[in-house]
Residue frames as a rotation matrix with the C-alpha (Angstrom) as fourth column:
UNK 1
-0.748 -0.321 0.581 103.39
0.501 -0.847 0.177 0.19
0.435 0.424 0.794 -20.04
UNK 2
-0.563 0.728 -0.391 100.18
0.564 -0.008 -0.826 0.75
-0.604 -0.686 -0.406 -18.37
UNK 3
-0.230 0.675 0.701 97.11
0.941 -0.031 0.338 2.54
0.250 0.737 -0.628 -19.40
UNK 4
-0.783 -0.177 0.596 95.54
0.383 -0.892 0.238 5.82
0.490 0.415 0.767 -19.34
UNK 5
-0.719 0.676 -0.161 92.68
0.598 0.483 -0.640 6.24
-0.355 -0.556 -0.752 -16.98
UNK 6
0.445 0.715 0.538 89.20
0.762 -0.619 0.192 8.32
0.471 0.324 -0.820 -17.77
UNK 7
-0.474 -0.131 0.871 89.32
0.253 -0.967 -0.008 11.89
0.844 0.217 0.491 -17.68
UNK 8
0.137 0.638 -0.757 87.76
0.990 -0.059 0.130 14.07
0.038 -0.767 -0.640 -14.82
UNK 9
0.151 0.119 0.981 86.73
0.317 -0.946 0.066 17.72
0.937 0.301 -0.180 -14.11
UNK 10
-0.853 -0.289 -0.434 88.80
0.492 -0.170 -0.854 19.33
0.173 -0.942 0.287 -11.54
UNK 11
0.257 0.887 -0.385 86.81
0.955 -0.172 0.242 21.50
0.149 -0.429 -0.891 -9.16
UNK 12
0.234 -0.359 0.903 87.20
0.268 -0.869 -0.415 24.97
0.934 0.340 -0.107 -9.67
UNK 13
-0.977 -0.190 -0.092 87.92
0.165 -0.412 -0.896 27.70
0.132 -0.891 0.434 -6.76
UNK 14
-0.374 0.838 -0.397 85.06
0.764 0.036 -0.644 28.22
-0.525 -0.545 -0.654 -4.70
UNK 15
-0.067 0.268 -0.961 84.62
-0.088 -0.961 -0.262 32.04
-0.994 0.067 0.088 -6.51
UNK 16
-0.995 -0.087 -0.045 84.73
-0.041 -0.048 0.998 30.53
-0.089 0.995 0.044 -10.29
UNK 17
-0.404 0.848 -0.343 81.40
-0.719 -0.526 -0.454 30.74
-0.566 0.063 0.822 -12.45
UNK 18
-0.296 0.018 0.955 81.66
-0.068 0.997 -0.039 27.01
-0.953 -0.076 -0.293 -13.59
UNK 19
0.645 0.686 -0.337 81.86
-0.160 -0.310 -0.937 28.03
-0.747 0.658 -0.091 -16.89
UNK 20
0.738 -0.627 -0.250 85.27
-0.267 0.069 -0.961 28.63
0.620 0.776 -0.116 -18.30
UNK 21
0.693 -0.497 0.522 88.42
-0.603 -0.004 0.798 26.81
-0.394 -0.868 -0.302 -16.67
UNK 22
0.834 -0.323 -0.448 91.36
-0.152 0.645 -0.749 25.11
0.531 0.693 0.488 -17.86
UNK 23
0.902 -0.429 0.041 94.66
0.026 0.151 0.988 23.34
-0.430 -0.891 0.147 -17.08
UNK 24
0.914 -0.269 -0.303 98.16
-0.402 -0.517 -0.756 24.29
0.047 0.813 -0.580 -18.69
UNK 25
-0.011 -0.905 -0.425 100.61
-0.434 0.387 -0.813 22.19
0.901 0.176 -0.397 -16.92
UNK 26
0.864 0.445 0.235 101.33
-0.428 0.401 0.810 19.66
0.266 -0.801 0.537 -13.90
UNK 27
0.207 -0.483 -0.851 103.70
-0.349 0.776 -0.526 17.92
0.914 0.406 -0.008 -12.11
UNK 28
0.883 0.398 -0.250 104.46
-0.094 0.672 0.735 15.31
0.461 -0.625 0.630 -9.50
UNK 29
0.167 -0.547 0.821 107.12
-0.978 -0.197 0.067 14.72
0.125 -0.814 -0.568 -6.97
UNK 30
-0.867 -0.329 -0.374 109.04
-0.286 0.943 -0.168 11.03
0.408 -0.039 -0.912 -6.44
UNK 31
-0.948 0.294 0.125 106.56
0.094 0.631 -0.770 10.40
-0.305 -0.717 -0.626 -3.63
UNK 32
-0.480 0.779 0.403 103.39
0.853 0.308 0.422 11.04
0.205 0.546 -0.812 -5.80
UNK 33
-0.073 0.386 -0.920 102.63
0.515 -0.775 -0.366 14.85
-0.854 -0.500 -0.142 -4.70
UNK 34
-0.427 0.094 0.899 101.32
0.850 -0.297 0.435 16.31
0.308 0.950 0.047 -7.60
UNK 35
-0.222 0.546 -0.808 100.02
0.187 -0.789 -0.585 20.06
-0.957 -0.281 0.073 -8.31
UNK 36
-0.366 0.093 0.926 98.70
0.915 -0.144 0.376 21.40
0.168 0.985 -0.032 -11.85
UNK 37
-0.249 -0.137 -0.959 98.01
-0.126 -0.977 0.173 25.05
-0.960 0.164 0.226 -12.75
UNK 38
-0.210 0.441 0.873 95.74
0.975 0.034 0.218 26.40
0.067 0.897 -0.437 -15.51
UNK 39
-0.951 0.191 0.242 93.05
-0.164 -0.978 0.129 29.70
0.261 0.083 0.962 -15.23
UNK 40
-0.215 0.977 -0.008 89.34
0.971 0.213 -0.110 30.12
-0.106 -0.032 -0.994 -14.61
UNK 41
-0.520 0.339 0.784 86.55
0.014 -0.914 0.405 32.77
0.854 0.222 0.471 -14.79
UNK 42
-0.899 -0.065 -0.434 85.55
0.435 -0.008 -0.900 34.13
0.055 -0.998 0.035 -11.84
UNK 43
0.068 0.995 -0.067 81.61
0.925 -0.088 -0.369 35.06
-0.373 -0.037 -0.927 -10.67
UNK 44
0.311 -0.095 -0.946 82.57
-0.028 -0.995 0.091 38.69
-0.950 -0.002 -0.313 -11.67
UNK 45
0.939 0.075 0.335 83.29
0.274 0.424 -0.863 37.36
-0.207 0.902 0.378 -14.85
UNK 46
0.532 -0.835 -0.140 87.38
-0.842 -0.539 0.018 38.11
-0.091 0.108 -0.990 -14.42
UNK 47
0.810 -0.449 -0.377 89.92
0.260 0.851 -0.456 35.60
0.526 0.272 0.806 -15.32
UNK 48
0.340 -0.706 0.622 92.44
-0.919 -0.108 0.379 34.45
-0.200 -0.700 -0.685 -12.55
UNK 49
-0.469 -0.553 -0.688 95.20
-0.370 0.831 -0.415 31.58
0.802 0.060 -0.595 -12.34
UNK 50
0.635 0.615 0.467 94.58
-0.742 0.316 0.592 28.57
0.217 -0.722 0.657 -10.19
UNK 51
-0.385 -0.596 -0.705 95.85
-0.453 0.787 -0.418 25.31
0.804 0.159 -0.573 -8.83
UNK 52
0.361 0.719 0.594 95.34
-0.926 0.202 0.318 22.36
0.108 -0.665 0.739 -7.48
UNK 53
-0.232 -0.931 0.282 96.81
-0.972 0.232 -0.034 19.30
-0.034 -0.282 -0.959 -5.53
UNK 54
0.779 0.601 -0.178 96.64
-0.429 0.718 0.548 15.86
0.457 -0.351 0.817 -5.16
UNK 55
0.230 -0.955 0.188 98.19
-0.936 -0.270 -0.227 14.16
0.267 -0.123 -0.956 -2.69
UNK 56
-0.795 -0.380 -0.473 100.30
-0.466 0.882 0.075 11.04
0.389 0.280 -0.878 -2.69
UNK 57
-0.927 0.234 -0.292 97.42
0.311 0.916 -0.254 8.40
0.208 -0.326 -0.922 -2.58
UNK 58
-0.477 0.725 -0.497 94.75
0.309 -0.391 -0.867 10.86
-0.823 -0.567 -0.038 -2.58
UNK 59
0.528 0.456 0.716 91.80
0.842 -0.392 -0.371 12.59
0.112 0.799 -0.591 -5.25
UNK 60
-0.682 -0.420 0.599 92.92
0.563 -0.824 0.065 15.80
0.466 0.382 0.798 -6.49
UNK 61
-0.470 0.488 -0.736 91.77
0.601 -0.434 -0.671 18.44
-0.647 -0.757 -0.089 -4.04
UNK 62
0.479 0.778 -0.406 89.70
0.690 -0.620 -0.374 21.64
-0.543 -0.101 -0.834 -4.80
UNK 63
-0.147 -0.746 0.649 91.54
0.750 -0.512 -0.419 24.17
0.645 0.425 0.635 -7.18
UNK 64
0.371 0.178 -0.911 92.47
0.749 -0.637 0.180 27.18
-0.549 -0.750 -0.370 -5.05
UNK 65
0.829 -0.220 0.515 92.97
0.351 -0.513 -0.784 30.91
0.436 0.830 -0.348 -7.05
UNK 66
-0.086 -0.749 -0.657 96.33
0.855 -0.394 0.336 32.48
-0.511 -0.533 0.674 -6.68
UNK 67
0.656 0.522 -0.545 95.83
0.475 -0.847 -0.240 35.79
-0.587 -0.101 -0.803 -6.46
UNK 68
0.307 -0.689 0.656 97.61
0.676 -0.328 -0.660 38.26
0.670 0.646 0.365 -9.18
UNK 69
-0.356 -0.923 -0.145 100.26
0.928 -0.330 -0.175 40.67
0.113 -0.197 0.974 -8.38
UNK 70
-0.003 0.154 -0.988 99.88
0.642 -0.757 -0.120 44.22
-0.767 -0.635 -0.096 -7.11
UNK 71
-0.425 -0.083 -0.902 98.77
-0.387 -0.883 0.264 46.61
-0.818 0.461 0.343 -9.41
UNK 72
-0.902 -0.002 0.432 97.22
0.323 0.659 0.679 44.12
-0.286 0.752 -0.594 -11.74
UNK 73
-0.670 0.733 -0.120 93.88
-0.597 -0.435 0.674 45.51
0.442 0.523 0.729 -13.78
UNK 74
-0.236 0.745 0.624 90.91
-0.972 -0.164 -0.172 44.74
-0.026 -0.647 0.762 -12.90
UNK 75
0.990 0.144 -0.006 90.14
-0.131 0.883 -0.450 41.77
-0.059 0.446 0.893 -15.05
UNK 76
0.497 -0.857 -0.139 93.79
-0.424 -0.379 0.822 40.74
-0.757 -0.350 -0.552 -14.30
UNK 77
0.832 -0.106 -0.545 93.65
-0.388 0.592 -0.707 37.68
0.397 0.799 0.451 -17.04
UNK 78
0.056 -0.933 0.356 96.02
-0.955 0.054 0.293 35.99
-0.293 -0.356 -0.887 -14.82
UNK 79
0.820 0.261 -0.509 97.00
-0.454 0.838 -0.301 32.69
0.348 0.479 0.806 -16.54
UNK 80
0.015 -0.939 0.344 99.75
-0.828 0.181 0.530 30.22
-0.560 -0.293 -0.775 -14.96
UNK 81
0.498 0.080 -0.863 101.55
-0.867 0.063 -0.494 28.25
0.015 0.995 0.101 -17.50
UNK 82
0.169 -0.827 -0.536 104.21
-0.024 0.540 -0.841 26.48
0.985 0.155 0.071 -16.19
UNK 83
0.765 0.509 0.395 104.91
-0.533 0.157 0.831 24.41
0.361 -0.846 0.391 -12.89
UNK 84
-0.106 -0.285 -0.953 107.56
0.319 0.898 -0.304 22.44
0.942 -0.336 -0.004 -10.73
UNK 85
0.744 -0.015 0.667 107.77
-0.665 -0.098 0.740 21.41
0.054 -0.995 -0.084 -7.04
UNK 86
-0.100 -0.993 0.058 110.87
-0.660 0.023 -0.751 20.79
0.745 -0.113 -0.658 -5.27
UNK 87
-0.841 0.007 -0.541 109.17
0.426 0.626 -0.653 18.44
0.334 -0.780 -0.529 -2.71
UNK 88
-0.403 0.883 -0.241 106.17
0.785 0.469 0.404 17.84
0.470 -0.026 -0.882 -1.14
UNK 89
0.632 0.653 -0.417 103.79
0.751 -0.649 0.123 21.07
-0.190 -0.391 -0.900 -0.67
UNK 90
0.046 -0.615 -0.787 106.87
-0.136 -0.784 0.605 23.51
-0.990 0.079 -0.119 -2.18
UNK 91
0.236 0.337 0.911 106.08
0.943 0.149 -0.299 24.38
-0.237 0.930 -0.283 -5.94
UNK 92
-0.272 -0.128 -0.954 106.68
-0.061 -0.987 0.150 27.27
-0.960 0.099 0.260 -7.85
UNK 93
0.059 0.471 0.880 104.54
0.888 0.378 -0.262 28.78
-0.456 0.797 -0.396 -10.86
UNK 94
-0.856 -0.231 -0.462 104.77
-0.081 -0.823 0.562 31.55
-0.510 0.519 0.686 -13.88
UNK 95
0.086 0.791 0.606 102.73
0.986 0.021 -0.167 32.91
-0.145 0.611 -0.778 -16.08
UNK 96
-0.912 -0.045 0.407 101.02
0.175 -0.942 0.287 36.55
0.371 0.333 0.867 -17.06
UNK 97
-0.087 0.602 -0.794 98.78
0.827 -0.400 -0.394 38.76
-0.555 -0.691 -0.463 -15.82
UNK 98
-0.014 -0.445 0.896 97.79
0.742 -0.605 -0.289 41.66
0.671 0.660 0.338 -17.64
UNK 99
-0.601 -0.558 -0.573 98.14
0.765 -0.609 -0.210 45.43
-0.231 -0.564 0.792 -16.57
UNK 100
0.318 0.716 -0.622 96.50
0.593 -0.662 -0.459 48.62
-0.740 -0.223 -0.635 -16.90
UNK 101
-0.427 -0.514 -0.744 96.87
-0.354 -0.662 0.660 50.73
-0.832 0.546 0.101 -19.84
UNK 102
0.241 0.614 -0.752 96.05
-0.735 -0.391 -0.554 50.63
-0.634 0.686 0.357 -23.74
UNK 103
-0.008 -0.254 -0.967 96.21
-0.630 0.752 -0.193 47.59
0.776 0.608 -0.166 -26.14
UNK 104
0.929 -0.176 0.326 95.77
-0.126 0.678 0.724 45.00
-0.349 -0.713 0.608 -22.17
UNK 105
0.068 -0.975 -0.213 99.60
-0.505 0.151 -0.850 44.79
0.861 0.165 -0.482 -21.97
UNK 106
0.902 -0.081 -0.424 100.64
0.308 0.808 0.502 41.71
0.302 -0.583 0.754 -20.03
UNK 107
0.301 -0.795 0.526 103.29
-0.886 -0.437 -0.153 41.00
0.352 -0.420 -0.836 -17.66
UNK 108
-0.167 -0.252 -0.953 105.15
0.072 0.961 -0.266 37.77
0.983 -0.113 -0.143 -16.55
UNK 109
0.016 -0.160 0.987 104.97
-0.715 -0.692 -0.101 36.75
0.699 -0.704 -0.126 -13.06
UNK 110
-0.661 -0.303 -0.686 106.08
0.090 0.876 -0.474 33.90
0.745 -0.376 -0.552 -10.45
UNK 111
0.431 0.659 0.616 104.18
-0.755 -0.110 0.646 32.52
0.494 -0.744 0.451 -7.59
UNK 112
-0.610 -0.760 -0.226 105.45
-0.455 0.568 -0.686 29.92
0.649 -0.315 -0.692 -4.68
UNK 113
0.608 0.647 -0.461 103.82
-0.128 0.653 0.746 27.30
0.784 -0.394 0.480 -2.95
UNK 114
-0.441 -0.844 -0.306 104.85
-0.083 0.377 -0.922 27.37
0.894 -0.382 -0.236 0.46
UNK 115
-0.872 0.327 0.364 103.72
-0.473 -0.374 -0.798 27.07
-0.125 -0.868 0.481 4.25
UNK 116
-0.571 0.710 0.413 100.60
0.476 0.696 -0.538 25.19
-0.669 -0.110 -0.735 2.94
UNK 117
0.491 0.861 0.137 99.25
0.446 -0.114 -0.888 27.70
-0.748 0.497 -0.440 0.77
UNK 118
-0.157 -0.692 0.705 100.70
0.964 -0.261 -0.041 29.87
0.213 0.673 0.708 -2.35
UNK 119
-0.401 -0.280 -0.872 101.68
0.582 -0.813 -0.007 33.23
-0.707 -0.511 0.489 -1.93
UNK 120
0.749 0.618 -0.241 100.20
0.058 -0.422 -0.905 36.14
-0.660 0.663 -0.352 -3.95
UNK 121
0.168 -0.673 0.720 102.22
0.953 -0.075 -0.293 36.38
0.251 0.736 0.629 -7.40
UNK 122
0.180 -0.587 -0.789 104.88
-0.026 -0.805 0.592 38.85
-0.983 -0.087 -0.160 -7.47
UNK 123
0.907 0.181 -0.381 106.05
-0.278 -0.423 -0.863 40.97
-0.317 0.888 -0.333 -10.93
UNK 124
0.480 -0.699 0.531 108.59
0.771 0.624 0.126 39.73
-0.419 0.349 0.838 -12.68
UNK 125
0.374 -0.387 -0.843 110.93
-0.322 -0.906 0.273 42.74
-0.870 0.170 -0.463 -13.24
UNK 126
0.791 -0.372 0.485 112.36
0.611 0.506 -0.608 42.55
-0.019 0.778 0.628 -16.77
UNK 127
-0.037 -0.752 0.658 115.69
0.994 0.042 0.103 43.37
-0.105 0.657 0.746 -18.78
UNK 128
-0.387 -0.369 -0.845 117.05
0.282 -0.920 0.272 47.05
-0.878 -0.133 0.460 -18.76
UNK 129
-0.749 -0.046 -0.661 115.60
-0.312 -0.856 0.413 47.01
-0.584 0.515 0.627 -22.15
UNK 130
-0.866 0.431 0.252 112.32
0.470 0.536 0.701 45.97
0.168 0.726 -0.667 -22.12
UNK 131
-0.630 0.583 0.513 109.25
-0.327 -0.799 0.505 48.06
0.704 0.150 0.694 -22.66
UNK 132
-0.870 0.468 -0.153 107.00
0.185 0.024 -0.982 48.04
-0.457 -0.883 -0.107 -18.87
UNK 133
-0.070 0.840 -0.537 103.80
-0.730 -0.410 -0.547 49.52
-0.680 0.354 0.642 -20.82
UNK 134
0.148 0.424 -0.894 103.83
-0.940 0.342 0.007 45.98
0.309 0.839 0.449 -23.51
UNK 135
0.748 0.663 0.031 104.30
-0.609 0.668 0.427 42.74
0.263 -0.338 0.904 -23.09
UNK 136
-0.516 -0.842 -0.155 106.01
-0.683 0.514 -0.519 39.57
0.517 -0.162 -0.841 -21.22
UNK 137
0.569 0.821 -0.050 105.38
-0.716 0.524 0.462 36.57
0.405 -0.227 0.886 -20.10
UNK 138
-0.566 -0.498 0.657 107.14
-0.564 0.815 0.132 32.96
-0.601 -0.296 -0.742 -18.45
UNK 139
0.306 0.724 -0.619 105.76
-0.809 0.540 0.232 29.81
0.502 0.429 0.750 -19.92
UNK 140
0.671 -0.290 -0.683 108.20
0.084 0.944 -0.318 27.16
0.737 0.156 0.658 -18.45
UNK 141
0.443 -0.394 0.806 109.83
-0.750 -0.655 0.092 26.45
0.492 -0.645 -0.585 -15.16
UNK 142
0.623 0.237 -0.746 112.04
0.242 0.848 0.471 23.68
0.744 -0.474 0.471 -13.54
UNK 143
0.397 -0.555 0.731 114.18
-0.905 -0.370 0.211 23.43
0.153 -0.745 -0.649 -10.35
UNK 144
0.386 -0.561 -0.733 116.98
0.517 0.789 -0.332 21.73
0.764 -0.251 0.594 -8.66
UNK 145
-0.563 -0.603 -0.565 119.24
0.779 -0.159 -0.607 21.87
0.276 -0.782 0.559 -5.47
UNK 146
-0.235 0.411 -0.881 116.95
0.848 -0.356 -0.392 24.44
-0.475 -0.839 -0.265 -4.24
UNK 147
-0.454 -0.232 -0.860 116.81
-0.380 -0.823 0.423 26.77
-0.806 0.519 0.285 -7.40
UNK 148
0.253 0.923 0.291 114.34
0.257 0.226 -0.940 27.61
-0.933 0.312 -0.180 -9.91
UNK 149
-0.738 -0.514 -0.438 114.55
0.080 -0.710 0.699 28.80
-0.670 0.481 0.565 -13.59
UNK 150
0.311 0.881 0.357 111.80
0.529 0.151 -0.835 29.85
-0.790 0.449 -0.419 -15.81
UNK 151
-0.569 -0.811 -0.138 111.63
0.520 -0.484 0.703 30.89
-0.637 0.328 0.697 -18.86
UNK 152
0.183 0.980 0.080 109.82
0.757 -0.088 -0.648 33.08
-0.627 0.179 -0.758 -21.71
UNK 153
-0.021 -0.465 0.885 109.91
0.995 0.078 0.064 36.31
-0.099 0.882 0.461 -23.47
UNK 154
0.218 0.596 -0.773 109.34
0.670 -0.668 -0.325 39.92
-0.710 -0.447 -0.545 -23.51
UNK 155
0.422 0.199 0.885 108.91
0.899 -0.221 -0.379 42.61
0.120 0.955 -0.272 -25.94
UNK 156
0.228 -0.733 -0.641 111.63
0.790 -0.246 0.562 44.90
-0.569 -0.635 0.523 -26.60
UNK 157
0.068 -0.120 -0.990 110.77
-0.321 -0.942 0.092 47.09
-0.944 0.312 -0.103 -29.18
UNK 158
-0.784 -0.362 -0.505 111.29
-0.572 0.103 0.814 46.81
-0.243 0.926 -0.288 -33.42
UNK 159
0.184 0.955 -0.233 108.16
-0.981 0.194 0.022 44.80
0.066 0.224 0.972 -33.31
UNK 160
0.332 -0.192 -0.923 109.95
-0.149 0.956 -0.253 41.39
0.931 0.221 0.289 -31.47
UNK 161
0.866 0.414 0.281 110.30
-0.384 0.192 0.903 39.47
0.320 -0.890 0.325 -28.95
UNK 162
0.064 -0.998 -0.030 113.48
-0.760 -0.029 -0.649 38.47
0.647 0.064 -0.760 -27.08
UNK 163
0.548 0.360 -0.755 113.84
0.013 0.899 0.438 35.52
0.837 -0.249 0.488 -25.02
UNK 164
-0.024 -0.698 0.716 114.49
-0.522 -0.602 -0.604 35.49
0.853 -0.388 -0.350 -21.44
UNK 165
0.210 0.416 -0.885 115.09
0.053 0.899 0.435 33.80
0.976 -0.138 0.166 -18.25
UNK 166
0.230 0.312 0.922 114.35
-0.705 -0.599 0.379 34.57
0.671 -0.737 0.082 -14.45
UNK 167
-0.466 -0.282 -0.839 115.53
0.282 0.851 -0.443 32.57
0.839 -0.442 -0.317 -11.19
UNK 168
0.436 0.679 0.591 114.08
-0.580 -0.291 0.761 31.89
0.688 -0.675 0.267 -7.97
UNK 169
-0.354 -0.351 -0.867 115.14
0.551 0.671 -0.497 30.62
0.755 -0.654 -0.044 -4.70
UNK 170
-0.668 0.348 -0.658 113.97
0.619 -0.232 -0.750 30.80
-0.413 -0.909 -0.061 -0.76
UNK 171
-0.082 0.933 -0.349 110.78
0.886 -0.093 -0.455 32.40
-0.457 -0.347 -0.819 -2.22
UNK 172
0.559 0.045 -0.828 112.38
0.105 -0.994 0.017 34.99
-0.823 -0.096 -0.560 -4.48
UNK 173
0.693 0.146 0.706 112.15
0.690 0.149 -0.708 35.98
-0.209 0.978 0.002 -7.88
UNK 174
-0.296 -0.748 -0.594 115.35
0.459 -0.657 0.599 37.87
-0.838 -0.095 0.537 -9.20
UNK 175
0.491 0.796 -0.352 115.02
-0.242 -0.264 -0.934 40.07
-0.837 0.544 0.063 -12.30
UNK 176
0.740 0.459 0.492 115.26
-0.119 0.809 -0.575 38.86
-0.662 0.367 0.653 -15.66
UNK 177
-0.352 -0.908 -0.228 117.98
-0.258 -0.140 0.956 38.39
-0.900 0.396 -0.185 -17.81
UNK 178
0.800 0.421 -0.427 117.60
-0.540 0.195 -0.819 38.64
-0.261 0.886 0.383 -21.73
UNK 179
-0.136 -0.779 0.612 119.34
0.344 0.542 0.767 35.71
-0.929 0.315 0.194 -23.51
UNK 180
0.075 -0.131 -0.989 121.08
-0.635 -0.770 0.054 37.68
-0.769 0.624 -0.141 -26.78
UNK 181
-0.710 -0.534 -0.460 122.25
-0.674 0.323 0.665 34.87
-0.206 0.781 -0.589 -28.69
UNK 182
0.071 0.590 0.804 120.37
-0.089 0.807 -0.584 32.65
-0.994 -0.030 0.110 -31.47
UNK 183
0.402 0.195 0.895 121.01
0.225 0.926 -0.303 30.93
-0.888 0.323 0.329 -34.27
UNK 184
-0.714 -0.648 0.264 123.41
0.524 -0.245 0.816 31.17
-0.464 0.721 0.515 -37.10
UNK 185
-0.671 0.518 0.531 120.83
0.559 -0.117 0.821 31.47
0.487 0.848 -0.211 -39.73
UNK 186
-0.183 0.669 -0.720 118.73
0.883 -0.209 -0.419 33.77
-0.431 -0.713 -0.553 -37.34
UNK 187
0.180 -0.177 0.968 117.35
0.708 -0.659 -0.252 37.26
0.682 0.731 0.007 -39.26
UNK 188
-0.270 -0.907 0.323 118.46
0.406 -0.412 -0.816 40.36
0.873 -0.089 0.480 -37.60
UNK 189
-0.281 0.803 0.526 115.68
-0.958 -0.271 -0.098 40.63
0.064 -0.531 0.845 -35.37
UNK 190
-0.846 -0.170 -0.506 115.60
-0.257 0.960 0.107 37.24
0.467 0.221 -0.856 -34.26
UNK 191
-0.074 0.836 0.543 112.10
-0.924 -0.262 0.277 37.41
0.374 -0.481 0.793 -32.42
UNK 192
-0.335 -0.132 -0.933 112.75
-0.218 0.974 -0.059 34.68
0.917 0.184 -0.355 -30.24
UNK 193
-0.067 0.426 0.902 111.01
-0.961 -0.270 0.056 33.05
0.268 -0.864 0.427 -27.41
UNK 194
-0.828 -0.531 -0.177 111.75
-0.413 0.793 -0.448 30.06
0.378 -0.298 -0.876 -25.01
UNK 195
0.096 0.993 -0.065 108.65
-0.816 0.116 0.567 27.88
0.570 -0.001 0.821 -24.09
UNK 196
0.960 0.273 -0.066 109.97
-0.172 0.756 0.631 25.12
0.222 -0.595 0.773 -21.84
UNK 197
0.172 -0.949 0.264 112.71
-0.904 -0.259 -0.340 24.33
0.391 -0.180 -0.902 -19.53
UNK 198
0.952 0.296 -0.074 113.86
-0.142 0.645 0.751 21.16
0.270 -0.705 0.656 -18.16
UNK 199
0.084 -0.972 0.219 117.15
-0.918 -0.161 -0.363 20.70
0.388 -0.170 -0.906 -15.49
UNK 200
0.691 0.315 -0.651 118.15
0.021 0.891 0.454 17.57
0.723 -0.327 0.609 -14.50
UNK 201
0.707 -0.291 -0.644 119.91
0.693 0.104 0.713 16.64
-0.141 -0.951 0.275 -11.05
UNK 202
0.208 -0.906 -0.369 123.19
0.016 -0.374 0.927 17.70
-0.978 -0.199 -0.064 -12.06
UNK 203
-0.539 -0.336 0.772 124.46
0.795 0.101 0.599 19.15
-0.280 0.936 0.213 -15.49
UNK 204
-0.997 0.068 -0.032 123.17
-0.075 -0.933 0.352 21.87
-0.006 0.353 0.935 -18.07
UNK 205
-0.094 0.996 0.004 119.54
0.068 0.010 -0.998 22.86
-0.993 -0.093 -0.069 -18.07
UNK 206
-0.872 -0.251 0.419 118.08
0.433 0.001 0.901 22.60
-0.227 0.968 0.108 -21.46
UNK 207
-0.176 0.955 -0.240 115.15
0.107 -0.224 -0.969 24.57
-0.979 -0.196 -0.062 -22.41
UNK 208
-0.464 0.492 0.737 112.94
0.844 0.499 0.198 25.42
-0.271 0.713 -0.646 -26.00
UNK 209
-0.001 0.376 -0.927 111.44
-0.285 -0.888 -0.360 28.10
-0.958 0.264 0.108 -28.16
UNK 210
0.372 0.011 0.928 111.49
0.881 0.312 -0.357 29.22
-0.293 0.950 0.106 -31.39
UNK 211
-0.283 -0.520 -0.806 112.85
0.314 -0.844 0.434 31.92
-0.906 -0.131 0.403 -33.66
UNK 212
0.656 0.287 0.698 112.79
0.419 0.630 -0.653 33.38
-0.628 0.721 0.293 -37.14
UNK 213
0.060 -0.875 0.480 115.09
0.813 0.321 0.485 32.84
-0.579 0.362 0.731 -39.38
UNK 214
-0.660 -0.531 -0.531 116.64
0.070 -0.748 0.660 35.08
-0.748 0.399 0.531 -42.25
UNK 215
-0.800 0.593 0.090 113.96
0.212 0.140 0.967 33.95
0.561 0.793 -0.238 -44.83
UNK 216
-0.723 0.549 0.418 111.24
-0.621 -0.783 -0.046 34.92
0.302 -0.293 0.907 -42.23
UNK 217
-0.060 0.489 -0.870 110.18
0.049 0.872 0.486 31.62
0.997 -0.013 -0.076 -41.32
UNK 218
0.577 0.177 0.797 109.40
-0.801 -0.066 0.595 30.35
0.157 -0.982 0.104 -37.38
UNK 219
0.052 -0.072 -0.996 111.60
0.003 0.997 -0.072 27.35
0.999 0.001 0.053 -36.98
UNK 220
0.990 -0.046 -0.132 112.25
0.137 0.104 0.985 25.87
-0.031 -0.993 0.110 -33.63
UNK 221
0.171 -0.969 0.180 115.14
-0.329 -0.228 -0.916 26.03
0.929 0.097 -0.358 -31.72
């Protein structure tokens, strides 16, 4: 079954203040290419996503920042959550980022690993009826045959979230789609949000969340 080896402390991006940094998800490729994806604080004391590789047979390189999306605040708070790669040095990540404006309202947003480095994150357009000026986010992303899906949530008003889910392919995020249905026992406002996806070769993707119910509980789902 093998064992577990010791821990270690990635190396931040060259611009981080070696203070606060963290990692939120990884994964690896048949041939042992691996990437992971977290956040850090930067000398300016802003918070940006990162990532960082190791390849097959190699230490885990340097973490390198991917850069937030146009129009992002200052302190962008960009956090990627969720990772896969379709093959060696091609990867695609989500997360949030926040925006300008009152109460830091976030946004969701995708990034691709291609050409050798990752492209700047692009905005994740949402659902015809979700509020631009509050919040959304991805958490969870996998791919197959050349296609991505992530997933997550965004805030649509009544004081709840809806759950929703965004594809990618050749380098390009479409916009989101809100998924309406959940659970019988769900209350009329079903504030529901998906937190992990996983597709396998061939067949249905299955993914995760939670909701709450008619009694006002959280249950999963």
């Amino acid at each position: 079954h093998g064992k577990w080896g010791g821990g270690f402390i990635p190396r931040s991006p060259a611009n981080a203040d070696r203070l606060i940094a963290f990692i939120d998800a990884v994964t690896c490729t048949p041939e042992g290419f691996c990437e992971a994806v977290g956040g850090y604080r930067d000398k300016a004391g802003h918070f940006q996503a990162m990532a960082l590789a190791k390849p097959a047979g190699q230490r885990w390189q340097q973490a390198v920042e991917i850069t937030a999306p146009k129009g992002a605040a200052a302190d962008p708070l960009t956090t990627a959550n969720g990772i896969a790669c379709t093959a060696i040095g091609k990867c695609v990540t989500v997360g949030y980022y926040r925006v300008p404006g009152s109460g830091s309202p976030i946004q969701a947003f995708g990034a691709v690993l291609s050409g050798g480095g990752w492209r700047r994150a692009a905005r994740i357009s949402l659902p015809p009826n979700g509020l631009t000026g509050d919040r959304a986010y991805l958490e969870g992303v996998s791919c197959r045959a050349g296609t991505c899906i992530a997933v997550g949530a965004y805030y649509f008003g009544t004081n709840a979230y809806r759950a929703m889910w965004v594809t990618e392919s050749g380098g390009n995020f479409r916009a989101a789609k809100e998924i309406i249905k959940a659970p019988a026992d769900a209350a009329p406002v079903a504030d529901t949000v998906l937190d992990g996806i996983s597709c396998p070769p061939s067949g249905r993707c299955v993914a995760a969340g939670y909701y709450a119910n008619a009694a006002g509980h959280q249950v999963g789902m």
